[in-house]
ChimeraX commands (.cxc) that place a marker at each C-alpha (Angstrom):
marker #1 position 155.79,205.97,-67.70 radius 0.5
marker #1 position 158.34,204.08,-70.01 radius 0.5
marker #1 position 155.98,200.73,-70.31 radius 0.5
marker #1 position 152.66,203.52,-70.72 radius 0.5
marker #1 position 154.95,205.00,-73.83 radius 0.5
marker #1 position 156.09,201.13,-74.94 radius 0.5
marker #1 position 152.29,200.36,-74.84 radius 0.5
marker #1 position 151.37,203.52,-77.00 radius 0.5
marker #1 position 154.09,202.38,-79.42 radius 0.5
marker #1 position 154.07,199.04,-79.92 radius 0.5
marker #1 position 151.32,196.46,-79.63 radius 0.5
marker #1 position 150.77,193.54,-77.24 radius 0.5
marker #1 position 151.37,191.55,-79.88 radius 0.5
marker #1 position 154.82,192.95,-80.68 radius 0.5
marker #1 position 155.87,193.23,-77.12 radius 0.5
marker #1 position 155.52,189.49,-76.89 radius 0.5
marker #1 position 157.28,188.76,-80.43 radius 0.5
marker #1 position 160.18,190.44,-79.10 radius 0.5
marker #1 position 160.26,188.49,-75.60 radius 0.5
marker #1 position 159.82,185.59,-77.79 radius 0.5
marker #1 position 162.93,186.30,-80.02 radius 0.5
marker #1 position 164.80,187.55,-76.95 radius 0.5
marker #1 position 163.97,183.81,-75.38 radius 0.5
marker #1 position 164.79,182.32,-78.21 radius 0.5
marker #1 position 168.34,184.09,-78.96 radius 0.5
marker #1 position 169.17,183.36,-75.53 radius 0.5
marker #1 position 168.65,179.58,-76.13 radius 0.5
marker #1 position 170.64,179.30,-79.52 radius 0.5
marker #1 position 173.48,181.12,-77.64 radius 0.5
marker #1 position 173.41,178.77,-74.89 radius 0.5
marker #1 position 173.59,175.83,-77.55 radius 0.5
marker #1 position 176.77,177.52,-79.42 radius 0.5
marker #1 position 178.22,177.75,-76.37 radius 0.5
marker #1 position 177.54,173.91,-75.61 radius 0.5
marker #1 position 178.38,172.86,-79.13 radius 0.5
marker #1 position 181.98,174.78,-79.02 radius 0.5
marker #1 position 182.33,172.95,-75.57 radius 0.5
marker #1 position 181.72,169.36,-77.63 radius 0.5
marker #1 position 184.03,170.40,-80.02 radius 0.5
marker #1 position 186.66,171.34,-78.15 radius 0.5
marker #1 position 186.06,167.94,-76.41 radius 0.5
marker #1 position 186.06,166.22,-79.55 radius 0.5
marker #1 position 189.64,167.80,-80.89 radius 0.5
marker #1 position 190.97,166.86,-78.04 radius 0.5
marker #1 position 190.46,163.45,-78.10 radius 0.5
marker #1 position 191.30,163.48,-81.52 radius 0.5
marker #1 position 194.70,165.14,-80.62 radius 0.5
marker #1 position 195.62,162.31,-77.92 radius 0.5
marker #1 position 194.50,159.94,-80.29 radius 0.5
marker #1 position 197.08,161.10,-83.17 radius 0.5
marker #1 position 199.77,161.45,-80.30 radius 0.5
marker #1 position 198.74,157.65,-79.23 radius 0.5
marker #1 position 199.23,156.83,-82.94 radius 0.5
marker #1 position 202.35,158.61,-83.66 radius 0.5
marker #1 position 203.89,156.74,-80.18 radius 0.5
marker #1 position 202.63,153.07,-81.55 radius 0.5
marker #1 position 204.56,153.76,-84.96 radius 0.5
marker #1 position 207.89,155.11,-83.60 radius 0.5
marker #1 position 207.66,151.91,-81.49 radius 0.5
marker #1 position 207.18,149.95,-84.14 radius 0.5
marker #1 position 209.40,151.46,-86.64 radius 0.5
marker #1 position 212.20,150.70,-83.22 radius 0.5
marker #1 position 211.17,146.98,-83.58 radius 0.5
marker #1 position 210.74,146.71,-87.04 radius 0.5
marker #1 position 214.96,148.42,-87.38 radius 0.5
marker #1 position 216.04,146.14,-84.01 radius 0.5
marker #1 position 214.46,142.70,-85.31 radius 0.5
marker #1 position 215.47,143.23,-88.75 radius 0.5
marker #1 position 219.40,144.13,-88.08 radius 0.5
marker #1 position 219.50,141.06,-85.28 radius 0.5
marker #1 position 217.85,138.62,-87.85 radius 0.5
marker #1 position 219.88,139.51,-91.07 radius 0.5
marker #1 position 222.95,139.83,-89.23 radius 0.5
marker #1 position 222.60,135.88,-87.80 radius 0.5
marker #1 position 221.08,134.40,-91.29 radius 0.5
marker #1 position 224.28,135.90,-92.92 radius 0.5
marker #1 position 226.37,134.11,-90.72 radius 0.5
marker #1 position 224.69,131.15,-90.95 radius 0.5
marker #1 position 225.42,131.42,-94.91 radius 0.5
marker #1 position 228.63,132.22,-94.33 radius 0.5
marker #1 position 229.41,129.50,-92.04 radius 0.5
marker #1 position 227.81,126.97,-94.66 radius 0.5
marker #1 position 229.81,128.12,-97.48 radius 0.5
marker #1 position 232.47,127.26,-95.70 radius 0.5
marker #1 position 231.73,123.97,-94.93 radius 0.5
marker #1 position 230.53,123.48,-98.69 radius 0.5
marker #1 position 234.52,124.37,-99.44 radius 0.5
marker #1 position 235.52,121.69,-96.87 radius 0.5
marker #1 position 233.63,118.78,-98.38 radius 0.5
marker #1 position 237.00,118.17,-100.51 radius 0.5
marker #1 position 238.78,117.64,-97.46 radius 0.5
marker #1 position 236.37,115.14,-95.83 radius 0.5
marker #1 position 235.33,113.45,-99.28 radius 0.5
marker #1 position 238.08,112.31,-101.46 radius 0.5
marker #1 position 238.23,110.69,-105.23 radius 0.5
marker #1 position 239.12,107.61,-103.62 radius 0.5
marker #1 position 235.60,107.85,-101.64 radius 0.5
marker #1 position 233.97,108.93,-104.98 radius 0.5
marker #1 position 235.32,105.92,-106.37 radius 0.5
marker #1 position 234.31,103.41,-103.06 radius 0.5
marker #1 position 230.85,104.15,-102.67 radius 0.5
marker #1 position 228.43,104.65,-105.82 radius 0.5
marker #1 position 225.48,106.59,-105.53 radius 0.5
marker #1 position 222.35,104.77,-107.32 radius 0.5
marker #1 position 219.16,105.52,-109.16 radius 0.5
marker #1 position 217.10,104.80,-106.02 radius 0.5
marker #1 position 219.03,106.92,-103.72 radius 0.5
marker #1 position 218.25,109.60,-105.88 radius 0.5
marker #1 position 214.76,108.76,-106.52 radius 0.5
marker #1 position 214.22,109.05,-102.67 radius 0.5
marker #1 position 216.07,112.25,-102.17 radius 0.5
marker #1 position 214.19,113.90,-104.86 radius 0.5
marker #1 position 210.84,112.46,-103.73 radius 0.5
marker #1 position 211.38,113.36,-100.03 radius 0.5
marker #1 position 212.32,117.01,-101.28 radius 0.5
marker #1 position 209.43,117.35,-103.42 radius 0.5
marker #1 position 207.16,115.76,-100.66 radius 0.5
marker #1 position 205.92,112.91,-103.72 radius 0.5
marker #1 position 206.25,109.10,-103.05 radius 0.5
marker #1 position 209.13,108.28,-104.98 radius 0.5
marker #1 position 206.64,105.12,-106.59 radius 0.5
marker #1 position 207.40,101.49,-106.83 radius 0.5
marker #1 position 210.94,100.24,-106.92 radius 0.5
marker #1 position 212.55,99.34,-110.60 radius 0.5
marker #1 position 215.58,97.76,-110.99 radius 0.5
marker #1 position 217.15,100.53,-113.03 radius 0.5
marker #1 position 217.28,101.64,-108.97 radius 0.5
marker #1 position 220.53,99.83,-108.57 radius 0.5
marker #1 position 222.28,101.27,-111.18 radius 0.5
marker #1 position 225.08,104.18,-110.50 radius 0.5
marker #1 position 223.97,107.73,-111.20 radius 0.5
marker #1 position 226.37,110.07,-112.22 radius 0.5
marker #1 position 226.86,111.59,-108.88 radius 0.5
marker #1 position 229.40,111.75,-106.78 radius 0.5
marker #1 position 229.57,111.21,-102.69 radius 0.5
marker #1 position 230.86,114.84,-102.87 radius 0.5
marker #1 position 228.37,116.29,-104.54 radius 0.5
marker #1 position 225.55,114.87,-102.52 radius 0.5
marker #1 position 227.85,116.22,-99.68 radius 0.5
marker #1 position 227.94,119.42,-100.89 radius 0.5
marker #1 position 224.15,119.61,-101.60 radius 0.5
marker #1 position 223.21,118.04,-97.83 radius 0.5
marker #1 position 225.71,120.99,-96.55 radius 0.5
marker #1 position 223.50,123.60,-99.11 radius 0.5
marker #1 position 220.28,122.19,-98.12 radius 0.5
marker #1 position 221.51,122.14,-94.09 radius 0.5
marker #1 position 222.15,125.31,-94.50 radius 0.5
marker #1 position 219.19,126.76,-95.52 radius 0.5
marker #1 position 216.94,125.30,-93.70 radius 0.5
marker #1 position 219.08,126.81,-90.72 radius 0.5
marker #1 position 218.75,129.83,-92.50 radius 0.5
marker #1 position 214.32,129.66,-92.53 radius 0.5
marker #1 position 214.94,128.60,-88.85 radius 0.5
marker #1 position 216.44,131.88,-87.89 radius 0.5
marker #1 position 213.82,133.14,-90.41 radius 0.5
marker #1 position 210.61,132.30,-88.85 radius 0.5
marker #1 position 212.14,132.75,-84.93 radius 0.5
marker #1 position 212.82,135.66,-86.58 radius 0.5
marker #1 position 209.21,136.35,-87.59 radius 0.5
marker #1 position 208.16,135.13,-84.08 radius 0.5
marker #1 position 209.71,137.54,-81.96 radius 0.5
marker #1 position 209.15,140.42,-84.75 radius 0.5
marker #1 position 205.06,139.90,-84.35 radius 0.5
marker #1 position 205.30,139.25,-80.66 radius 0.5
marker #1 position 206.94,142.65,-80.03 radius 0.5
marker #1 position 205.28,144.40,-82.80 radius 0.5
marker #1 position 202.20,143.21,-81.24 radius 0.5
marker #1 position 203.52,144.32,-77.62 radius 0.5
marker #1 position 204.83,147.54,-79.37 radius 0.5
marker #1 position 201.01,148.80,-80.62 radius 0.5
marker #1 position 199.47,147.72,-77.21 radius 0.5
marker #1 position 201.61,149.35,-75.37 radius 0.5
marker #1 position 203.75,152.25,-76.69 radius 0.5
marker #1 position 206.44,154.01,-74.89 radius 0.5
marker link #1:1,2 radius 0.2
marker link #1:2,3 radius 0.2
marker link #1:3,4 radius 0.2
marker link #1:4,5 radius 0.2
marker link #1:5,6 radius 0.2
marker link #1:6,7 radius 0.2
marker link #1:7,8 radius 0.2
marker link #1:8,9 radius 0.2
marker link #1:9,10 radius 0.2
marker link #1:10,11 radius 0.2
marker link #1:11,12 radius 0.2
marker link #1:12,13 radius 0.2
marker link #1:13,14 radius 0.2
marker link #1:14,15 radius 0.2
marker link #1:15,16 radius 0.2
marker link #1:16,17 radius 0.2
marker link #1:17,18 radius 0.2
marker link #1:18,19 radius 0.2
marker link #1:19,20 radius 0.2
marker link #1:20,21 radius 0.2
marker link #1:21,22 radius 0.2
marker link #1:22,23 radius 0.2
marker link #1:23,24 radius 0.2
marker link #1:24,25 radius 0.2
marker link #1:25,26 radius 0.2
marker link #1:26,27 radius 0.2
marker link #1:27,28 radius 0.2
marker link #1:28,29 radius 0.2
marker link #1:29,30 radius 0.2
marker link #1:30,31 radius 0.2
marker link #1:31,32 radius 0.2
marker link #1:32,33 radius 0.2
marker link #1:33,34 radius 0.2
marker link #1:34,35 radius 0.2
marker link #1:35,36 radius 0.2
marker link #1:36,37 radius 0.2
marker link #1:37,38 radius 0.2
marker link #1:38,39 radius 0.2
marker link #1:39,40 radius 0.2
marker link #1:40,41 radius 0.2
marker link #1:41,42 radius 0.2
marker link #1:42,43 radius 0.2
marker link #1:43,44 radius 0.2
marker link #1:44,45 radius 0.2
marker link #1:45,46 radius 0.2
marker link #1:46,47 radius 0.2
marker link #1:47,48 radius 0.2
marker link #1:48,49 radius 0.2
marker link #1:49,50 radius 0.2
marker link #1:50,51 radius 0.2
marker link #1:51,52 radius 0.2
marker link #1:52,53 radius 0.2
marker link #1:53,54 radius 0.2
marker link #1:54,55 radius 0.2
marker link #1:55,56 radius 0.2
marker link #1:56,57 radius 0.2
marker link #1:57,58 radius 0.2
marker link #1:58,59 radius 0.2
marker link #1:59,60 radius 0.2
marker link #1:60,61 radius 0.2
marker link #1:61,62 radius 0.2
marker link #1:62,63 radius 0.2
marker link #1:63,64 radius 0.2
marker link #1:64,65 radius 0.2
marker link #1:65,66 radius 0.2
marker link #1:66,67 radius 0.2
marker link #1:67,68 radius 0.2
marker link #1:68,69 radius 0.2
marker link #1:69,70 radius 0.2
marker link #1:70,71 radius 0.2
marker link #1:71,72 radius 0.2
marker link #1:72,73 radius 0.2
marker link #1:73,74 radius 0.2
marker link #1:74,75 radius 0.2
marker link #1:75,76 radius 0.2
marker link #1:76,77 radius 0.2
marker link #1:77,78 radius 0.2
marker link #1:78,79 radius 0.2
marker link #1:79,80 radius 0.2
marker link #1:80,81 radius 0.2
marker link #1:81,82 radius 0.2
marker link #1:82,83 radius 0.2
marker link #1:83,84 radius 0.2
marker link #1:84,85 radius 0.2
marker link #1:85,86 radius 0.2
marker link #1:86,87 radius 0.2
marker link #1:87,88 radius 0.2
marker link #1:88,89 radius 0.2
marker link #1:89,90 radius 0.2
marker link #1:90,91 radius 0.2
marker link #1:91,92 radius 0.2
marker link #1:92,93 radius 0.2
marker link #1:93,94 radius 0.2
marker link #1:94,95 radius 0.2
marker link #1:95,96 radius 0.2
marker link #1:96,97 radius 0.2
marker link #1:97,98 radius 0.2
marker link #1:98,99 radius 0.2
marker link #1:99,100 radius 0.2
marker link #1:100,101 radius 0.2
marker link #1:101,102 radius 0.2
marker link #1:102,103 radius 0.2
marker link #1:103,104 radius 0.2
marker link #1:104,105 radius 0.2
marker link #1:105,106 radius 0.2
marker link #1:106,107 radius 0.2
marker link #1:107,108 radius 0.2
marker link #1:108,109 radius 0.2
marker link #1:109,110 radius 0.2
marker link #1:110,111 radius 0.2
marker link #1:111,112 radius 0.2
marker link #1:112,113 radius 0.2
marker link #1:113,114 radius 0.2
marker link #1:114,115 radius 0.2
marker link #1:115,116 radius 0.2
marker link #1:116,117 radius 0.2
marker link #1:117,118 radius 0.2
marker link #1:118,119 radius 0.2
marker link #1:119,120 radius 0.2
marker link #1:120,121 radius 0.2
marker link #1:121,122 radius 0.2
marker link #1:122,123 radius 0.2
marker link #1:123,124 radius 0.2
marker link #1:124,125 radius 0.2
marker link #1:125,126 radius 0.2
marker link #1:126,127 radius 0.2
marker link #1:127,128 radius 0.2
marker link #1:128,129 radius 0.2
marker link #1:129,130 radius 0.2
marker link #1:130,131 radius 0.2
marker link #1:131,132 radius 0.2
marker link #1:132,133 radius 0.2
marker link #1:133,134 radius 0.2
marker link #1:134,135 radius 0.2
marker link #1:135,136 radius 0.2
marker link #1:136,137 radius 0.2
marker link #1:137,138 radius 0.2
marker link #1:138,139 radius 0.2
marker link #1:139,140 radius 0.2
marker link #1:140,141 radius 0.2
marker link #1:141,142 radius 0.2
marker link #1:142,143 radius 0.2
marker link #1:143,144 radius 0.2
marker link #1:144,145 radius 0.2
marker link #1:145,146 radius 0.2
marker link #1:146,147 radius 0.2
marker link #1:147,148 radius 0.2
marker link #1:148,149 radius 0.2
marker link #1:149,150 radius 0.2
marker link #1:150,151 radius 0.2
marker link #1:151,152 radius 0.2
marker link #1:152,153 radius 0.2
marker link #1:153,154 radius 0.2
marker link #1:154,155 radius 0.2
marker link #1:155,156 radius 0.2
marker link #1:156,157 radius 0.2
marker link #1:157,158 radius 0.2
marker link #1:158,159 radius 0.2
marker link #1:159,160 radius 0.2
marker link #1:160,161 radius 0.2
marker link #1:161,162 radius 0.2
marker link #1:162,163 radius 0.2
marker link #1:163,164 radius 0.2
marker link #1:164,165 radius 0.2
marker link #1:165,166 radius 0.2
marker link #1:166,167 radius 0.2
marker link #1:167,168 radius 0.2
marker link #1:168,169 radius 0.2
marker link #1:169,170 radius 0.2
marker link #1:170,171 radius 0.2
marker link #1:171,172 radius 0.2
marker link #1:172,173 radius 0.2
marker link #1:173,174 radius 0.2
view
C-alpha cells in the first residue's frame, strides 16, 4: 500500500533520483570518515616527529654546553700556563746571553718566511748583520707562538669530538 501511494506521488524518475542521492551521500560519508582517519594518521606522525625533533635539540644543546665548558676551560689553561712561561724567559735568558749570541738579518728572514709560509728568497749579505733583537725576545715570541698553537690544538680536538657527538647526538637522541 505504502510503495502503491509512493508510486501515485512521485514518479519513477524521482524514486530513482532519490536512491541515487541516498547512494551517493552514503559514499561521501564513507570518504569523510576515511579522510578524518588519514588525518588523524597524518597528525600523528607529525606529533612524533616534533617530539623526535625536540629530543635531537635538547641533546644537542647537552653537547653543545658539555664540549664547550671542557674545551674553554683547557685552552684557558693552556694560556695561562704560557703566560707564565713568557714571565720566566728572564730567568732562563739573561743580558749576558743577550749580549753572547746576536740574532741576524737571516734568522729573521727565515722566521718570518716560515710564518708567513713565503720562501724567504736568495741569501744577501746584509743576512749576517745583527738585528735589533734580543735572544729573549725571540724566546718570548717561540713561548707566544708555542702557546697558541697548543691553544688551536685543543681547538680543533675540540671541534672533533663536538661534531662527532653532535653528529651521534641527532642520530640518536635520548
Amino acid at each position: 500500500m505504502f510503495s502503491q501511494t509512493l508510486a501515485m506521488i512521485l514518479p519513477w524518475w524521482a524514486r530513482a533520483l532519490a536512491v541515487v542521492f541516498a547512494c551517493v551521500s552514503v559514499f561521501l560519508l564513507g570518504q569523510l570518515h576515511g579522510e578524518r582517519i588519514a588525518g588523524e594518521k597524518h597528525i600523528e606522525y607529525v606529533s612524533a616527529q616534533a617530539a623526535q625533533s625536540v629530543k635531537i635539540v635538547k641533546a644537542q644543546a647537552k653537547v653543545v654546553v658539555e664540549t664547550q665548558v671542557k674545551y674553554v676551560d683547557r685552552i684557558k689553561k693552556i694560556y695561562i700556563k704560557g703566560e707564565i712561561i713568557e714571565k720566566q724567559v728572564p730567568i732562563y735568558v739573561t743580558q749576558s746571553d743577550n749580549a753572547a749570541c746576536v740574532v741576524n738579518t737571516g734568522f729573521v728572514r727565515v722566521h718570518d718566511a716560515a710564518w708567513t709560509n713565503t720562501i724567504a728568497g736568495p741569501a744577501a749579505d746584509t743576512d749576517r748583520e745583527p738585528v735589533a733583537v734580543s735572544l729573549a725576545e725571540v724566546a718570548e715570541t717561540e713561548a707566544h707562538n708555542a702557546t697558541s698553537c697548543h691553544a688551536w690544538r685543543e681547538q680543533a680536538l675540540g671541534w672533533r669530538e663536538f661534531y662527532k657527538r653532535l653528529k651521534e647526538a641527532t642520530n640518536k637522541p635520548e
